[in-house]
C-alpha positions as CSV (number, residue, x, y, z in Angstrom):
1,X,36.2,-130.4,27.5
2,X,37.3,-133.5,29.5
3,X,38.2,-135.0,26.3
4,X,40.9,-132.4,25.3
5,X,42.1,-132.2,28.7
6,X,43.2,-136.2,28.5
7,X,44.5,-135.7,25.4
8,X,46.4,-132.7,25.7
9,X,49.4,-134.1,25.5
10,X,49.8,-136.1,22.5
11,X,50.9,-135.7,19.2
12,X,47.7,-135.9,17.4
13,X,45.7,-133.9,19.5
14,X,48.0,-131.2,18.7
15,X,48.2,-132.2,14.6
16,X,44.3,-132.2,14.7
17,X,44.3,-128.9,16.4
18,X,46.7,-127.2,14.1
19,X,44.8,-128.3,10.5
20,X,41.3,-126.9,12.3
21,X,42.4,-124.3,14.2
22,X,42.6,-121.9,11.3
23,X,39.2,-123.2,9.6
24,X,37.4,-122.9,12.6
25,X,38.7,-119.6,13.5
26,X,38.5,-118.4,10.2
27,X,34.8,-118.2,9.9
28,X,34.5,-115.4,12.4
29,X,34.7,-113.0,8.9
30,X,31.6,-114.8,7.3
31,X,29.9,-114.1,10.9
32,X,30.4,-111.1,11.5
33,X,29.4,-110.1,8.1
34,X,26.4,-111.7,8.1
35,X,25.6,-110.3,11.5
36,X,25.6,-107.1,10.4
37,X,23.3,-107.3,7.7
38,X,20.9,-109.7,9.4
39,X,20.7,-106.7,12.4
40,X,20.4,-104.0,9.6
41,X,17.5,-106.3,8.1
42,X,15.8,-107.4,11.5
43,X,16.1,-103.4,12.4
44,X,14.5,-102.1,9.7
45,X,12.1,-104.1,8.2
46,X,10.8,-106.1,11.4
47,X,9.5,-103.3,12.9
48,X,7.9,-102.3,9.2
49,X,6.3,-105.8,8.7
50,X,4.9,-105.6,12.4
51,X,6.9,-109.0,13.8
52,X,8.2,-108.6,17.3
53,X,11.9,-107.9,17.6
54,X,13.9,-110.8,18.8
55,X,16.3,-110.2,21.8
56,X,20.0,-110.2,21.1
57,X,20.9,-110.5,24.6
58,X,18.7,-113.7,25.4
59,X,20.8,-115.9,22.6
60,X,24.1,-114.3,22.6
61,X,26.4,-115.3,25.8
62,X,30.2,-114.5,25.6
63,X,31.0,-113.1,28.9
64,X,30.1,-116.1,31.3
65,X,32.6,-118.5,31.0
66,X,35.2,-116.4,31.4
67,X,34.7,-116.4,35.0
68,X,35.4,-119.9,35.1
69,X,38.7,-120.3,37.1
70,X,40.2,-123.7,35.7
71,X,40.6,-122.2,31.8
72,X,43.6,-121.2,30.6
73,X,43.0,-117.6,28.9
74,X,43.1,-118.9,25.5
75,X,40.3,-121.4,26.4
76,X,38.2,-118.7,28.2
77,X,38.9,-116.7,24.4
78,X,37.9,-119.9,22.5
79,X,34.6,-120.0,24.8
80,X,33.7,-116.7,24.1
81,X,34.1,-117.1,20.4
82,X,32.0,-120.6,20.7
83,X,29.0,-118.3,22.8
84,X,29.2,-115.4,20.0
85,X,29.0,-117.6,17.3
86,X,26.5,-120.5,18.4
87,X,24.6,-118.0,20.0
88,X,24.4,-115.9,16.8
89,X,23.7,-118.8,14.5
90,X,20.8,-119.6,17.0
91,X,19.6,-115.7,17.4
92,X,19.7,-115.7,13.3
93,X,17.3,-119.1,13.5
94,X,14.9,-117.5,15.5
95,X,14.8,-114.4,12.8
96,X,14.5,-116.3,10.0
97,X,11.9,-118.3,11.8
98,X,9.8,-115.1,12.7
99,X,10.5,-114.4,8.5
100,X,8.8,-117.6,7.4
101,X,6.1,-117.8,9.4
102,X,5.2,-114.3,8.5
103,X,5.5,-114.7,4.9
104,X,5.2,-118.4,4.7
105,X,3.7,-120.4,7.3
106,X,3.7,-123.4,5.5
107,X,5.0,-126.7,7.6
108,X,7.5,-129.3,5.1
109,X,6.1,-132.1,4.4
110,X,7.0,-134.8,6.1
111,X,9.3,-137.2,5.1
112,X,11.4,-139.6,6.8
113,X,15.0,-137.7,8.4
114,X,13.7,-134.6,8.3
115,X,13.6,-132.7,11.2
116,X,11.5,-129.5,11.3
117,X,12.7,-126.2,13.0
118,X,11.1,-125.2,16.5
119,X,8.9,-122.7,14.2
120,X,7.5,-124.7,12.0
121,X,5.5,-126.7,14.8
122,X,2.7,-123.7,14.3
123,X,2.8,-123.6,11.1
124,X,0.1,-125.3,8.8
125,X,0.0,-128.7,7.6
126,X,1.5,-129.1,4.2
127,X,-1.4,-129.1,1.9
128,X,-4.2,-127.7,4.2
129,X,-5.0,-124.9,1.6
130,X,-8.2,-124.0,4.0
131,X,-6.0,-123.2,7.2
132,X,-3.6,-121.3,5.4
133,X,-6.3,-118.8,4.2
134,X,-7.5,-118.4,7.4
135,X,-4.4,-117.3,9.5
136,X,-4.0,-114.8,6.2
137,X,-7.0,-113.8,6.8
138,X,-6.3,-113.4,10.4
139,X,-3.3,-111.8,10.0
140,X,-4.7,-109.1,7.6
141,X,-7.5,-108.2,10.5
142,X,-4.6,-108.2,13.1
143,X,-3.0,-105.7,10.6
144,X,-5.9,-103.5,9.9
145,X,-6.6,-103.2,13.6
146,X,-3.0,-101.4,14.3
């Protein structure tokens, strides 16, 4: 933020703005669509599969910054877009992390620049055929015990 209060007033801090602006703001459609049918899906077939549900609330933050007294109310609206969205991309990472390691608890293998997901840490090493069945196998006892 310090950096676009210094630079405020020049002319290509507000030539960079206005190419962006639209872009960035733009992709709140793809968002919100996507929101609504990864809730639908987390909603309905979570609770069918057995996975815990994930918290909205604990990833999603729109409200706080707003009570920050030194932004301008177009900055508190451009914060509250940045929380919903960054938030939701994160809240989505966390489903799709509770998907794989469901249905495929597989870790990547390793190569140099790649950089595994928070998930994957649990899941089993890439080519460990052994430790794969057995967490199946786990997971069908866990399922039969319900």
């Amino acid at each position: 933020m310090a950096h676009l209060i210094s630079e405020r007033g020049s002319k290509n801090f507000f030539l960079r703005n206005m190419v962006a602006f639209p872009l960035v703001w733009l992709m709140i459609v793809p968002i919100v669509i996507a929101d609504l049918f990864l809730e639908f899906y987390h909603r309905i077939a979570f609770p069918i599969l057995g996975i815990p549900l994930v918290k909205r609330s604990s990833y999603i933050r729109i409200s706080d910054r707003e009570k920050l007294p030194y932004l301008t109310w177009l900055e508190r609206f451009a914060c509250a877009y940045c929380g919903y969205v960054n938030g939701w991309l994160h809240y989505a990472s966390v489903i799709g992390g509770r998907t794989e390691s469901y249905f495929c608890a597989i870790a990547h293998l390793e190569k140099k620049g790649y950089v595994p997901s928070e998930h994957e840490r649990s899941f089993m090493k890439y080519g460990d055929e052994a430790a794969l069945k057995r967490r199946y196998a786990r997971h069908e006892r866990e399922s039969e015990s319900e």
